[in-house]
N, C-alpha and C positions, 0 to 999 in steps of 0.2 A: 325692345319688345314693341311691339303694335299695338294699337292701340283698340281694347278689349279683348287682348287676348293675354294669358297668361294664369295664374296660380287660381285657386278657388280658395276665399276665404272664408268659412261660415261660420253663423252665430247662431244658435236657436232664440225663437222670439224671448222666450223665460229670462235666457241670461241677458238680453239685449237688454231688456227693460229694467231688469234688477241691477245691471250696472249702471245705467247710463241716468235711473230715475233715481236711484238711494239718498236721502238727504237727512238732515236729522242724528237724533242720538242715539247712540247704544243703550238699552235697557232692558234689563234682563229680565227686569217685573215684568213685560211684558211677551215672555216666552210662552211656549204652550200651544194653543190653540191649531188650527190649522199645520202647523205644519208636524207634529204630533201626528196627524190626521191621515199620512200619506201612505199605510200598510194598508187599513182600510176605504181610502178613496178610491183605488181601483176598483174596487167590488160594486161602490155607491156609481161609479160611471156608467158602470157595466150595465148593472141594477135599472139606472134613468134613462140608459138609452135605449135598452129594451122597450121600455114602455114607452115610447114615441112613437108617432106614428109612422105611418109610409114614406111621410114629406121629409123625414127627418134622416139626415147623414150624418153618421159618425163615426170620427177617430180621420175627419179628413184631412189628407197630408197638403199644407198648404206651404210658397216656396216662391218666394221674391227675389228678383237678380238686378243689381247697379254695375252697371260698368264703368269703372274707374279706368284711366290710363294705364296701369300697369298688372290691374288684378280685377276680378268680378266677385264681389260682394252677395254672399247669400244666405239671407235669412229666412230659417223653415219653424215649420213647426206643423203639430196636430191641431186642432180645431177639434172641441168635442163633441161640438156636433152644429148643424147648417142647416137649415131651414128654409127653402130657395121656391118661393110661393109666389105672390105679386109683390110682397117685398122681404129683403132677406133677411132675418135673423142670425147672430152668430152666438150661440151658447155657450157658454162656459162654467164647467160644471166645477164648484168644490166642495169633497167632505171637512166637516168641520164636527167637535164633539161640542160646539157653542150653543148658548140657549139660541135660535134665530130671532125671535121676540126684542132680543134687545139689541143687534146690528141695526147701528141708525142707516149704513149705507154699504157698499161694496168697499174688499179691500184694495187701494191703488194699484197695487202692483196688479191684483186679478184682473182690475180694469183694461190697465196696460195692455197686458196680452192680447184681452178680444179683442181691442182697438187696433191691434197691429191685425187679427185676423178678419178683422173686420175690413181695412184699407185693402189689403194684399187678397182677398175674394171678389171686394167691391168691386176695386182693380178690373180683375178676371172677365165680371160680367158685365161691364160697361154702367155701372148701377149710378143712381144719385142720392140714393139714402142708405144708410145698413141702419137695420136697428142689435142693440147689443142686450142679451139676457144673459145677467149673471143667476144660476141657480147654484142656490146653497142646501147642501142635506146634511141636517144632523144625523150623527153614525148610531147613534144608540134608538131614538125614535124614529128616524127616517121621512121626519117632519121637513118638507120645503118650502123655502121661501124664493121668491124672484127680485132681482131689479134689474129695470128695464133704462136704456138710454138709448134717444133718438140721434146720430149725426149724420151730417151731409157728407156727402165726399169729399165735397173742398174743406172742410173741419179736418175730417181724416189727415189728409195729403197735406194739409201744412203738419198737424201733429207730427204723421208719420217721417213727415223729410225731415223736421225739425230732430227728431229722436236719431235718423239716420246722419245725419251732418254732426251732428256730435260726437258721434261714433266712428270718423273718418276719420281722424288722424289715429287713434288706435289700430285700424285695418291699412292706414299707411305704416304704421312702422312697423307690425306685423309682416306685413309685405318684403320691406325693407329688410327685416332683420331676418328673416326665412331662406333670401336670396342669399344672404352671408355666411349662414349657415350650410345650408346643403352644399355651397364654394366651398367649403369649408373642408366639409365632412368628403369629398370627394378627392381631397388632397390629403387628406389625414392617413398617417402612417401607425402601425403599433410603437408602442413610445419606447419598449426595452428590446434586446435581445432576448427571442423566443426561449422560452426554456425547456427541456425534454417533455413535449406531448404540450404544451399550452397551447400552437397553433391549431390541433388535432382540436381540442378544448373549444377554443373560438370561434371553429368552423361549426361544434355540432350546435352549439349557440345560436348562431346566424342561419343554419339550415331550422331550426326549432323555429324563429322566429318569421323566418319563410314560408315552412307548412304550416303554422299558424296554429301550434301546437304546444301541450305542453314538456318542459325537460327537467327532469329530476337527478341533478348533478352530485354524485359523492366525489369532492374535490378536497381532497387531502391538504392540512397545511403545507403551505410551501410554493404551490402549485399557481398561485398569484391568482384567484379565482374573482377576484375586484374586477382588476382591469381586462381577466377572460371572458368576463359574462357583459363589463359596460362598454365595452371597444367593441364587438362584434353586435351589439345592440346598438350604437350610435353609427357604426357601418348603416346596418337596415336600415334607421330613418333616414339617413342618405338615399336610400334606392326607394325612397314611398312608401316602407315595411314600418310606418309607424309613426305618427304625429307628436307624441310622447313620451316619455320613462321614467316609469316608478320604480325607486330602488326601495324597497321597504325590509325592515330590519326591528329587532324588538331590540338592539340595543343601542346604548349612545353609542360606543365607542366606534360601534361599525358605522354609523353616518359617518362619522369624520372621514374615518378611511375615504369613503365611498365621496364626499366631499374634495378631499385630496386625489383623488383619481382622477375629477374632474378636470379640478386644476393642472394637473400632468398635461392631460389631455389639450389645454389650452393652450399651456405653454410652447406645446407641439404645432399650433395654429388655429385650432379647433375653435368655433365661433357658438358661443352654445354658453346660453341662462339654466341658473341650479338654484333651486331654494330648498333648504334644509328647515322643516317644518316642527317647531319647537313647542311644549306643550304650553296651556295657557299658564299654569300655577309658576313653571321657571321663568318666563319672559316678562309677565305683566311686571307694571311700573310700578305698581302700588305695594302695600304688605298686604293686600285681601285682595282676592277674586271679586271683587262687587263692583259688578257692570251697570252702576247706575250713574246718570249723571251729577245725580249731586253730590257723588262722593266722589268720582273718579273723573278730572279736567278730560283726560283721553276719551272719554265714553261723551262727553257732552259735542255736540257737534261732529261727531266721528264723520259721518257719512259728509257733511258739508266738506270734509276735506282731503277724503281717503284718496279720489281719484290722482288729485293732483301728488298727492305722497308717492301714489303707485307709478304714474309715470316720471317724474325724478328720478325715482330708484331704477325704472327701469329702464331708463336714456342715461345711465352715468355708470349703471355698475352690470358685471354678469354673473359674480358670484353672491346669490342674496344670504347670505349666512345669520347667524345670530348677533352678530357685531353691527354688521350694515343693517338688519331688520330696526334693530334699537336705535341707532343714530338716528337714520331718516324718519321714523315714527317719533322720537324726541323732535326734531328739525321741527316736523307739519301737525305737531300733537296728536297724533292719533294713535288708536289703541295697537303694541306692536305685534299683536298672537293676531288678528283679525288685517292686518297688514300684510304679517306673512301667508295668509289663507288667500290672501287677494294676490298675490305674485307667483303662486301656486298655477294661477290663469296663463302667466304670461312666461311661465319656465318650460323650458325644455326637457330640465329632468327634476323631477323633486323625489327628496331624499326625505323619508317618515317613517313611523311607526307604523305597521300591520295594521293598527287599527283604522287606517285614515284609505284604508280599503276592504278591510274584513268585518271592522262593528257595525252592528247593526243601525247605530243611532250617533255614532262619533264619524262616519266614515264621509269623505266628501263628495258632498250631495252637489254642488256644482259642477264632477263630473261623473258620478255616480248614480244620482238622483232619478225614482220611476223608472229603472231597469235601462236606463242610459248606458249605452256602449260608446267606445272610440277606438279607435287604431294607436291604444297605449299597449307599450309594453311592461311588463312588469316582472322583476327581476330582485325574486325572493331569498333575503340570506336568512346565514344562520335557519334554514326552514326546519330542522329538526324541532324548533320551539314553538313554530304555529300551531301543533297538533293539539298540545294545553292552553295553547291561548286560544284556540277556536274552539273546541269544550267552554272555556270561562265564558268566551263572548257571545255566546249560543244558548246559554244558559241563565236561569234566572230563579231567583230565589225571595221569600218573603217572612216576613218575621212575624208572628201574632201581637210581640209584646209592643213592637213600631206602633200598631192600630192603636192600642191603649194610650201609649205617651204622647201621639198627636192628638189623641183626643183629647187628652189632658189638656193640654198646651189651649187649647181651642175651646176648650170650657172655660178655662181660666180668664181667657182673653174677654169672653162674654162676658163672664162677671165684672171685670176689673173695667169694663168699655162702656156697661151697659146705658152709661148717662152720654155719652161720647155719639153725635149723631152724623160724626163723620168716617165713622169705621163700616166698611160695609157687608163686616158679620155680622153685622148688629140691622144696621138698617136695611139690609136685603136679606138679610137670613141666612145668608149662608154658613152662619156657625151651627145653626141647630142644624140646616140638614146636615153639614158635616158629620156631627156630633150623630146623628140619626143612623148615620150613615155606615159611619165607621163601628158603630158597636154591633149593627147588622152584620156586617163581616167577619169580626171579632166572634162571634156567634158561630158562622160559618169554621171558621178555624177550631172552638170548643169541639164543635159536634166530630171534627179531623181528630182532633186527638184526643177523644175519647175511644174512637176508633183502633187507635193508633196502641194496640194490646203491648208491643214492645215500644225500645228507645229508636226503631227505626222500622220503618213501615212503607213498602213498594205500593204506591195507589194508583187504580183504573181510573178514577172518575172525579173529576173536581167542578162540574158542570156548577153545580149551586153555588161555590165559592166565588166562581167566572161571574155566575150575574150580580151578585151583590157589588163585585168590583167593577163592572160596567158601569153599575150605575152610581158609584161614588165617583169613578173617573170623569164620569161627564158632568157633576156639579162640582168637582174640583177644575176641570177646563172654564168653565163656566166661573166658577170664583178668579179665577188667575186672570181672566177676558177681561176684565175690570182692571180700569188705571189708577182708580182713585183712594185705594186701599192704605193707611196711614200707617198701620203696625205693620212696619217690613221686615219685625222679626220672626212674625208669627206667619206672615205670606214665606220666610223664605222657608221656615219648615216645610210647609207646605209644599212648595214649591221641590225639594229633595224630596221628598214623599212622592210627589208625582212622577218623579223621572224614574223611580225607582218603579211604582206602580206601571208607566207605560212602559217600561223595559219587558217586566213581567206579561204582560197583555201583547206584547208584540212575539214573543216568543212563546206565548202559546198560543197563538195562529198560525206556529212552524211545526208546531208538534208530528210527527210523525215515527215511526220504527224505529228510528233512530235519537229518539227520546226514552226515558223513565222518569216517571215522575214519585216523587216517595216525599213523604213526611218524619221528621227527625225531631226527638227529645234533647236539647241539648245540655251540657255540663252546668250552663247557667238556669237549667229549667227551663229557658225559651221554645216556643214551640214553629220549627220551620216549615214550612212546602217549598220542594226544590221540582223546577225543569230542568233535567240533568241529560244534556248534551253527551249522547256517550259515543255517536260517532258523527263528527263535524265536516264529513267528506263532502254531501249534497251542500250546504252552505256553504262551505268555500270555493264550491266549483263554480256556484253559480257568481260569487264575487268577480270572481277571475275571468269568468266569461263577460265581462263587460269589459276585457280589453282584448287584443289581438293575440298575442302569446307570454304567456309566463314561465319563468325558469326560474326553479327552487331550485336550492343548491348549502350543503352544508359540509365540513367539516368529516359531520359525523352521521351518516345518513343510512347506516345497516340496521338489519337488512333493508332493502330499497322499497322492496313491493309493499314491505308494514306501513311504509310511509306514502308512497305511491295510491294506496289504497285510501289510507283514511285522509290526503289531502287532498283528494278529489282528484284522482288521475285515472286518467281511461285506460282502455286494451291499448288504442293506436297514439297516447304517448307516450315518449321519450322517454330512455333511464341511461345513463352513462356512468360508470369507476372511472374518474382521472386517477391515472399511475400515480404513487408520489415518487416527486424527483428528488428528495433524502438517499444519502448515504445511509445502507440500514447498519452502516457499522459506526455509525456516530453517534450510535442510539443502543442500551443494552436493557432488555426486555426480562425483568425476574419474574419469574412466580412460586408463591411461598408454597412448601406439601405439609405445612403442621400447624396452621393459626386458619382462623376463619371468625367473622364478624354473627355467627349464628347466635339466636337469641340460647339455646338450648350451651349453647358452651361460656356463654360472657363469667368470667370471673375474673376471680383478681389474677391467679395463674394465667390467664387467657390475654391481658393487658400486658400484664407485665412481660409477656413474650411478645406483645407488637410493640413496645416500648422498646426493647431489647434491638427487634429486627433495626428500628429508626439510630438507634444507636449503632450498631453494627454498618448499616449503608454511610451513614453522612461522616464517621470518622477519621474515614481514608482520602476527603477529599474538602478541603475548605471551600466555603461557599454556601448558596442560597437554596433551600430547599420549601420541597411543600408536603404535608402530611393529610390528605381528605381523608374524615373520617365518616361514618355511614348517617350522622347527629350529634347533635348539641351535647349530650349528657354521655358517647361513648367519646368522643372528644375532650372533653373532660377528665372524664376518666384516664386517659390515654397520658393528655398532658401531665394531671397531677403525677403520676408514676415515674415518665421521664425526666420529668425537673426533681422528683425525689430519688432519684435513683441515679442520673447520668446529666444531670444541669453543672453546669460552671460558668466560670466568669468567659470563656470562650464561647458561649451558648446560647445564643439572645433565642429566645422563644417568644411569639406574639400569637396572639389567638383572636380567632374571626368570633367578635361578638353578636349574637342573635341581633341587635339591633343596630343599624349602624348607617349614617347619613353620612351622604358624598365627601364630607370634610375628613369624614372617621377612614370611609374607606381609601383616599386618596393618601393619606398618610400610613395607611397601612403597604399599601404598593411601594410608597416613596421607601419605607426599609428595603425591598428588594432593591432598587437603585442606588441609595446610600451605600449598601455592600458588595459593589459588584466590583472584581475581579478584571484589570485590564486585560491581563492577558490569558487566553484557553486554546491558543494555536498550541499544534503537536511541539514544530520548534522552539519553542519556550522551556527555558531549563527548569526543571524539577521543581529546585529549589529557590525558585527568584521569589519574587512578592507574597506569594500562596500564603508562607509561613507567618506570616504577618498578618493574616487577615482570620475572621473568625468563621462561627458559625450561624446560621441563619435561617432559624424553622420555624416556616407559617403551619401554624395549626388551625385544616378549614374544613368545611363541612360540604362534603359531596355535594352537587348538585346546586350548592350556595352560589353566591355571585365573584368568588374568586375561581371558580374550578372551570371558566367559562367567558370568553367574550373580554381575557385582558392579555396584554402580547408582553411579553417579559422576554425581550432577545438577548442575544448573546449568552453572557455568562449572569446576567441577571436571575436566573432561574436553569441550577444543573441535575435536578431531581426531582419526580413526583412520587410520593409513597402513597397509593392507594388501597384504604383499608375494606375490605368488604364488595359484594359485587354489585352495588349500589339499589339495590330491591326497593320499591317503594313500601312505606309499612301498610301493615296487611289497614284495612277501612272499609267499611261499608261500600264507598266509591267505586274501589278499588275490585271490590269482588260484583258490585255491578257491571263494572265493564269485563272482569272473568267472564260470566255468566253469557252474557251478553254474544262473545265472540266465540262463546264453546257453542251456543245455538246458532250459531253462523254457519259451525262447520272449521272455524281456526282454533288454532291451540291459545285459549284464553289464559291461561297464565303464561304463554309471551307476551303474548299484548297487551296484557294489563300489570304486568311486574316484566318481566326479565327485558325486554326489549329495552323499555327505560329506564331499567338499571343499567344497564349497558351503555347508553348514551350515556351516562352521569360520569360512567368510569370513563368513555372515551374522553371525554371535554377534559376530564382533568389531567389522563394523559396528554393531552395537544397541549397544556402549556408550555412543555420542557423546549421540544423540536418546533421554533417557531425561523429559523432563518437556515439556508446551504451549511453557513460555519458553525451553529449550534451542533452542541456532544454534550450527550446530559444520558439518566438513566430516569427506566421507569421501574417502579415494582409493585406487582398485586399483593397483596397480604388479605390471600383466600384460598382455602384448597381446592374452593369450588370452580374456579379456574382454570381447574384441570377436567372440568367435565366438559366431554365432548358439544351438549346442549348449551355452554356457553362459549368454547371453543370456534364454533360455525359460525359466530357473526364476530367474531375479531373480522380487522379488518384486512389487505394481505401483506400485511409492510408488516404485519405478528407472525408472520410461519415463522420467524425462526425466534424463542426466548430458551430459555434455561430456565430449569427445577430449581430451587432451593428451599435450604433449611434454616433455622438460627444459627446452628453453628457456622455452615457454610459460606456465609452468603458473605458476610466482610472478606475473604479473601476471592471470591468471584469480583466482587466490585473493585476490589486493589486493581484485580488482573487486568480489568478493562482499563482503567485510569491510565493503568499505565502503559496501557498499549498509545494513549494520545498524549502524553505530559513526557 
């Protein structure tokens, strides 16, 4: 290559500086502030730059270019505003909720910035001085303050080279490893033998990511929809269709997957970094989340030594997983959740949770941040589950009795401190106003729910509760601003209180139609206010638009437009059915005509005839089954009856307990694999091993965390009994969003019950048919199954099932059996 010509590298000045200047420790006492700040510092920009005068330029796009021998180096950014007089001014504006009275000086990194905009304008107009004014506006008073610094040019220009020479050998191997990549990806083949419609799959994939659009995939187990959606998305970024890829997933077990795809991929030639981005509470080193240095060796010097961790890791390895994360973060000590958030920069695809693009306040702001877009793609599983999770994460709620107990807590501290002249509730006061503060609100909530004539109450107007909490937010920012605070147990209440409180204040400056806000008596007497997210469409589209195209894609995605709609999909995106490629005779489909999970029929007669069915099904055939039932207590029910009625020593019965942590549940899968069955080919004689082996009934709860997101192949898993047509129960919630979508003009009891019952029942069917050679049965135990209104969103691998009855139905399931044994 010639020399200045070739790849474009760029960095915005923010990241330039925040990487290349970071030193120091991790401390989490000192969160807050500022960066809190950034829903409302658009408004405060806007606000100050208004009222400048004529001389004044803002939101100007400034953009500096180094030609290196193989690539050109570019770092841009805004400038918030220029000031180009006899001499030039470069402004840099921040909201902050901080008292400004007590900033001894600007924050570095702010400095940073201007100083980069300051060099790269100076640059421009041949200048020998800039002068740099940091302005700071508190968000609640609107009070400014300035600081001003004089440099020369020649100040600048070593600065600025000094910052860019360090940042060279990163934009070399950038370089380097980009060139290997696209070689890569330009020789890269699909790794299996296409399967009936997969290539058809990959193409609408890659056209979606083309038009730069989005695509709303219902892709049937089977149909390999991993490697359909990440091979024809790593194609694109071979053709410049995408710098990026996010694979985001609300469960573990799909990262791995998606993880392992990679690796296929590599194996195939494919030159291409993955980080699988792990939550803090599993990865950290320690037994407690506590980001301080004096408790935690990793947090002390983090920053002293993060860079050199991150480029080791990332000159030696290309899969950064959670094995590698931990090692090299043990190796260089440094914290390993904030290690992995840093290789996140330097991956090609990273593999997370929904939230690390859809929360408001979790999501990552390094490429996210200030409505920051990039040429990522993003390639959404399992998306049937975003719809409740973008309601939760759009939504916000607050407790009256919280106000009381950190008051508590903060009175107490006063008394217990008050000789103590090193605490600084005591000697700055911020415990009374706290204290002042919070019973103001506290107040504010009485007067709610005296209002509040029922246990639950739709409200217009919470304007008065909004300023009390304003203004305790900003003497809490204010409290937290402060390093020298001694009682860390009483800051870190605090501290949860406020994230809690800004979560709430951030999402009610979203509020619009597609909010209700209501106040609730709860079981405990607490008294709630909820911002209740009822349709999360507008938020997630706008997520999504800060990359180039998104493909959601699930399993279970009928009907399409329900979902289409509320995840934010337009007229001119994308919807596709992949066929499944299932033998539909490897699969036999009941539906019961004389039981139903209705509250109006439950008795003991009514169990004991689903008892009966379960009995009836699993008799004829040795092996591993699963029973969803609609809750915990018909579940129960169900069980006790079966084990008194039809248990034996052939019988092992395990039950999905309400509470249950990864140890519980992994043990509870491991019985499916302990019992499984070598042989389930047709030609396998009748009578070989089967007889030997027992029976095997999980008893789980619709919608639970077995009926969804675990792959039990083979003969692991040869039955789903599905009891009920998985209705969510009727709720307050529940008849908001009815309500809601009946005023829309959509039929509100699909939307808010029958659609997601129906998801529940499908996920629990997909466990049975998870491979080609799987032959397993499903059966509903609902007469309501037979109605046409729930009939129309089967999906079409169901045209064909059979009726049945109790009596029935053991010799219907012989007949199949023994069409394959």
């Amino acid at each position: 290559m010639e020399k200045g010509v070739g790849m474009e590298i760029k960095i915005s000045v923010r990241r330039l500086v925040e990487f290349i200047l970071r030193h120091g420790d991790i401390d989490s006492r000192h969160r807050g502030g500022s960066d809190n700040a950034m829903q409302e510092g658009g408004r405060i920009h806007r606000m100050l730059q208004r009222k400048m005068g004529a001389d004044y330029q803002a939101e100007v796009f400034l953009r500096y270019v180094s030609e290196a021998e193989n690539y050109v180096l570019i770092v841009e950014g805004r400038a918030d505003g220029i000031i180009d007089q006899d001499n030039i001014t470069i402004d840099e504006i921040k909201g902050t909720f901080r008292e400004l009275a007590r900033m001894k000086e600007p924050v570095p990194v702010h400095l940073a910035q201007a100083k980069c905009y300051a060099y790269i304008y100076g640059s421009q107009k041949s200048a020998e001085e800039v002068k740099v004014r940091m302005t700071y506006c508190n968000l609640v008073t609107e009070e400014i303050r300035y600081f001003y610094e004089d440099f020369t040019m020649s100040e600048l220009s070593l600065w600025f080279h000094e910052l860019i020479a360090a940042y060279k050998k990163w934009a070399d191997y950038e370089w380097e490893w980009k060139q290997k990549r696209q070689n890569s990806i330009e020789t890269l083949t699909f790794p299996f033998a296409y399967r009936e419609g997969q290539k058809e799959l990959a193409a609408y994939v890659y056209q979606s990511i083309y038009h730069e659009k989005k695509l709303f995939l219902e892709a049937p187990t089977g149909v390999g929809k991993t490697i359909s959606t990440v091979f024809p998305a790593v194609k694109a970024m071979g053709k410049g269709m995408g710098e990026k890829l996010f694979y985001l997933t609300a469960k573990t077990i799909t990262r791995t997957v998606a993880d392992q795809t990679f690796q296929q991929l590599r194996e195939k030639g494919l030159f291409f970094k993955s980080v699988i981005l792990t939550a803090k509470e599993k990865i950290c080193f320690m037994e407690e989340n506590n980001c301080v240095p004096e408790y935690c060796p990793y947090a002390k010097g983090h920053y002293d030594r993060i860079n050199d961790a991150v480029y080791d890791l990332l000159t030696r390895e290309d899969s950064f997983n959670r094995e590698r994360i931990e090692a090299y973060a043990m190796r260089h000590q440094v914290c390993p959740f904030e290690l992995c958030l840093d290789m996140s920069l330097f991956a090609d695809g990273v593999i997370c949770d929904y939230n690390y693009l859809f929360d408001p306040h979790v999501y990552l702001k390094r490429f996210f941040a200030e409505n920051n877009s990039g040429e990522y793609v993003f390639l959404i599983d399992e998306a049937h589950n975003l719809l409740e999770r973008g309601r939760e994460m759009y939504s916000a709620s607050l407790v009256k009795e919280d106000f009381l107990e950190l008051k508590g807590k903060i009175h107490e501290t006063i008394m217990s401190e008050a000789e103590r002249a090193d605490s600084i509730l005591v000697k700055e006061g911020y415990g009374k106003h706290l204290v002042r503060q919070l019973e103001k609100c506290n107040k504010e909530f009485l007067a709610l729910k005296r209002n509040c004539e029922e246990e639950f109450q739709v409200l217009t107007d919470i304007d008065a509760l909004m300023q009390s909490l304003l203004r305790l937010h900003s003497t809490v920012d204010n409290y937290l601003a402060e390093q020298e605070e001694t009682n860390l147990a009483v800051r870190e209440s605090i501290l949860d209180f406020y994230f809690l409180l800004c979560h709430f204040m951030d999402i009610y400056e979203r509020l619009d139609d597609n909010y209700v806000i209501y106040s609730k008596i709860q079981e405990n007497s607490s008294f709630l206010i909820k911002l209740f997210c009822v349709n999360p469409s507008v938020n997630l589209e706008a997520c999504m638009k800060r990359g180039r195209s998104s493909i959601l894609f699930s399993a279970t995605f009928l009907p399409i437009q329900y979902y289409k709609n509320l995840l934010g999909g337009n007229k001119e995106d994308y919807e596709v059915y992949a066929e499944s490629v299932f033998d539909p005779e490897k699969r036999a489909l009941f539906i019961a005509n004389d039981v139903t999970s209705k509250y109006t029929r439950r008795s003991e007669d009514e169990f004991y005839k689903i008892a009966r069915y379960i009995e009836e099904i699993v008799k004829n055939r040795h092996g591993n089954y699963m029973v969803f039932c609609p809750s915990y207590s018909f579940l129960y029910a169900i069980y006790d009856i079966y084990q008194e009625h039809f248990g034996g020593e052939d019988r092992e019965c395990i039950v999905q307990k309400e509470f249950m942590n990864e140890e519980d549940r992994e043990a509870f899968l491991a019985c499916f694999a302990e019992n499984q069955n070598s042989n389930m080919n047709a030609d396998i004689e009748k009578d070989a091993k089967i007889k030997e082996d027992k029976f095997l009934i999980g008893f789980c709860v619709l919608g639970g965390i077995f009926s969804e997101g675990i792959d039990l192949k083979n003969d692991q898993l040869i039955g789903a009994i599905i009891v009920g047509t998985g209705l969510p129960q009727i709720g307050k919630e529940r008849e908001i969003l009815k309500n809601y979508f009946d005023r829309k003009g959509d039929n509100g009891f699909d939307y808010s019950y029958r659609y997601p019952g129906m998801n529940k029942v499908l996920q629990a069917a997909g466990r049975v048919i998870r491979t080609s050679e799987d032959v397993g049965i499903i059966a509903l135990l609902d007469e309501r199954f037979l109605q046409y209104s729930n009939q129309r969103i089967f999906p079409r691998e169901w045209e064909q099932f059979e009726v049945v009855d109790v009596d029935n139905i053991a010799k219907r399931v012989e007949r199949f059996w023994d069409s394959w044994l």
